[in-house]
Structures are given as structure tokens and as C-alpha cells.
N, C-alpha and C positions, 0 to 999 in steps of 0.2 A: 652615577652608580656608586661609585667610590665612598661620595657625602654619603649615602643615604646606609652603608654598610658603618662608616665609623659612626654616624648618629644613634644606630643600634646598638650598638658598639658600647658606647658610653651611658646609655640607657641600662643598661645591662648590667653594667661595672657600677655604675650609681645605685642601682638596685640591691646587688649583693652588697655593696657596703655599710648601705643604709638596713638592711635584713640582717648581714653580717657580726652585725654592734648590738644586736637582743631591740633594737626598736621595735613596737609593738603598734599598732595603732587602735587598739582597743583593750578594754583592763580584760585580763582573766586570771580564775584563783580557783584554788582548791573547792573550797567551800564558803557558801556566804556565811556574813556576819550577821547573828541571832540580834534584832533590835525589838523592843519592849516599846509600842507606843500606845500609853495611858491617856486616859479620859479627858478631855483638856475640862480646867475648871470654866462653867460657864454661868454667871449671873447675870445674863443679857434677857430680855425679851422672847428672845429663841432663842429656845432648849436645843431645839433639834440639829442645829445651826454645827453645836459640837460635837455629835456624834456621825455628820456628814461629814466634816473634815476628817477625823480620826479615819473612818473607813476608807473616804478618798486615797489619803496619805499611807495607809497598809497596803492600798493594792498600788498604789505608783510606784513604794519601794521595794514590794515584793516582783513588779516586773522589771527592777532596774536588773533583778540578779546578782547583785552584788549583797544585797537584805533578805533575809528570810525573818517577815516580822512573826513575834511568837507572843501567845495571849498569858506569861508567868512573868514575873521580874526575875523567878531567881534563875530560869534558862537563858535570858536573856545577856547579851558582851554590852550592849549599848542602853540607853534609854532617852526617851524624846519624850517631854513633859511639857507642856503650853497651858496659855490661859487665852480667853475673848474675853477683851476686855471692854471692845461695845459692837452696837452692831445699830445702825439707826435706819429707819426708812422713812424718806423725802421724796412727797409726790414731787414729779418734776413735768407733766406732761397731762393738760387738759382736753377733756372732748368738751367738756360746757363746765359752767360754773360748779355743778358740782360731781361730774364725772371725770375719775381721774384716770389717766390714759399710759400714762408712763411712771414707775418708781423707782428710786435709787437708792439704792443699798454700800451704805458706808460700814467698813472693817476694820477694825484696829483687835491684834493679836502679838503676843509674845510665844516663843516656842525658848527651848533651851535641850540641844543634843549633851548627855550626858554620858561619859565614860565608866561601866559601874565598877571596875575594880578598882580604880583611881578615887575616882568622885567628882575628877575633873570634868568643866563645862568646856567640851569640845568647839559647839557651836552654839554663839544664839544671837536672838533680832527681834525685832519688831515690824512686826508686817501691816501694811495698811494697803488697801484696796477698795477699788467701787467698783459698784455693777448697775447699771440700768437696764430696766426689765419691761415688758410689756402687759400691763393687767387688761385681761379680757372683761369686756363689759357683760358677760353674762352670768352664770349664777354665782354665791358664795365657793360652791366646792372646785368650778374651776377657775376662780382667781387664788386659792388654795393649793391647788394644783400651779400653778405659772411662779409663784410665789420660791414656793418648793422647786420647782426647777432653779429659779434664778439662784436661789444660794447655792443649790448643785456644782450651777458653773462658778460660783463666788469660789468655793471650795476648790475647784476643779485650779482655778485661777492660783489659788495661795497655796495648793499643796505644790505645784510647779517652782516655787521659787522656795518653798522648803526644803523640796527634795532637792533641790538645784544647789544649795549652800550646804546640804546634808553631806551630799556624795563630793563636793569640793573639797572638803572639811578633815573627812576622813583618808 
């Protein structure tokens, strides 16, 4: 009985000290940080490829809480500027000779977190990623469809490790 009172005991004492010292174990702040995230330049095959990601990347940062993304440069503390600089798709997966069953989608992008009243490059990198996709053998508009999903998740995929170096960074 004794043990199991000093075990509480020091459980307790351990607690408050560790509370005691302002440790925190999650970030909280006044208010978020205004970030500006622009168009990324895209001269790839798909257009649309970059307007996926940008959107992705606005609502992941805007649910970290920590970002409140805003659509002006000049309201904006931060700014986060990228390019695609390709994007290739590689059937990878046959039903017959000429029905293709599975495709693969390779990524290569630059991003660059910018500090605006500095000018300073907070963060940046080169991201590269694949995705293999499943193309439905039935008409053009839903292989169109599965296409468009797959880069969703492409997206979904690269803005995780944007955001992930974004919120480190800062």
C-alpha cells in the first residue's frame, strides 16, 4: 500500500515540475501567421496539376492553425513560391497488349518559404514523388476522372511534406 502511495507520489511531483517549467506539449499563439501562397509556375503537360496543389497546400495550412493563408502579397508575413518542373506518366500495368491497366505518375517540384519583410529564404527543397494509379477500362471521361483523382492524391502526398518542412522551419 505504501508503494503504490509514494508511486503516486512521484507521479505527481514529476507532473508539476514538468508543467511547472512552462512545458507545453503542443504550439499555441495569439494569432496565426498571414502566409501568401502563389500560383506555382507550371509548364508541364498538366495545367491543372498546379492549381491542385496550391489549393491542397491552402487548406493543410490553414487547418494546421498556426497559418491563416490570405489571397494579397501585401497582407500577407510569409510567402511560399514553387514551380513543377515535370510531371511524366508511365503505363506500368497491362490487361492485353494494348490495354493499359495501371499508370505512374512521376513529380519533381521546387517550393521556396519566403520571409517578406526580410526577403529571406526561410525554407526550401525539391520534392519528387510517384504515384501509381488504376485507369478504368471504360469510357474516356472516367479514365479522366481516376486520372484526376490520382494527382489529387499526388498532391495530397507533396503538400504533407511541404507543410511538414514549412511548420518545422518556422
Amino acid at each position: 500500500m505504501w508503494f503504490l502511495f509514494r508511486k503516486g507520489l512521484l507521479i505527481l511531483l514529476f507532473s508539476f515540475l514538468l508543467f511547472g517549467c512552462g512545458y507545453k506539449f503542443y504550439y499555441t499563439s495569439g494569432k496565426p501567421w498571414k502566409i501568401y501562397i502563389g500560383v506555382w509556375k507550371n509548364y508541364t503537360s498538366e495545367p491543372e496539376f498546379g492549381a491542385i496543389l496550391v489549393s491542397e497546400l491552402r487548406k493543410s495550412l490553414s487547418e494546421n492553425g498556426k497559418f491563416l493563408p490570405v489571397f494579397s502579397k501585401d497582407e500577407a508575413e510569409y510567402l511560399v513560391v514553387g514551380e513543377v518542373k515535370y510531371i511524366y506518366l508511365t503505363p506500368v500495368g497491362y490487361l492485353s497488349f494494348s490495354k493499359v491497366s495501371e499508370v505512374k505518375i512521376d513529380f519533381c517540384g521546387d517550393y521556396k518559404l519566403i520571409d517578406k519583410k526580410t526577403g529571406k529564404v526561410i525554407a526550401s527543397g525539391e520534392i519528387k514523388r510517384s504515384e501509381v494509379y488504376e485507369v478504368p477500362v471504360g469510357s474516356p471521361e472516367e479514365r479522366g476522372l481516376a486520372k484526376e483523382e490520382a494527382l489529387r492524391k499526388l498532391a495530397k502526398d507533396v503538400v504533407e511534406l511541404i507543410s511538414q518542412q514549412i511548420i518545422f522551419n518556422i
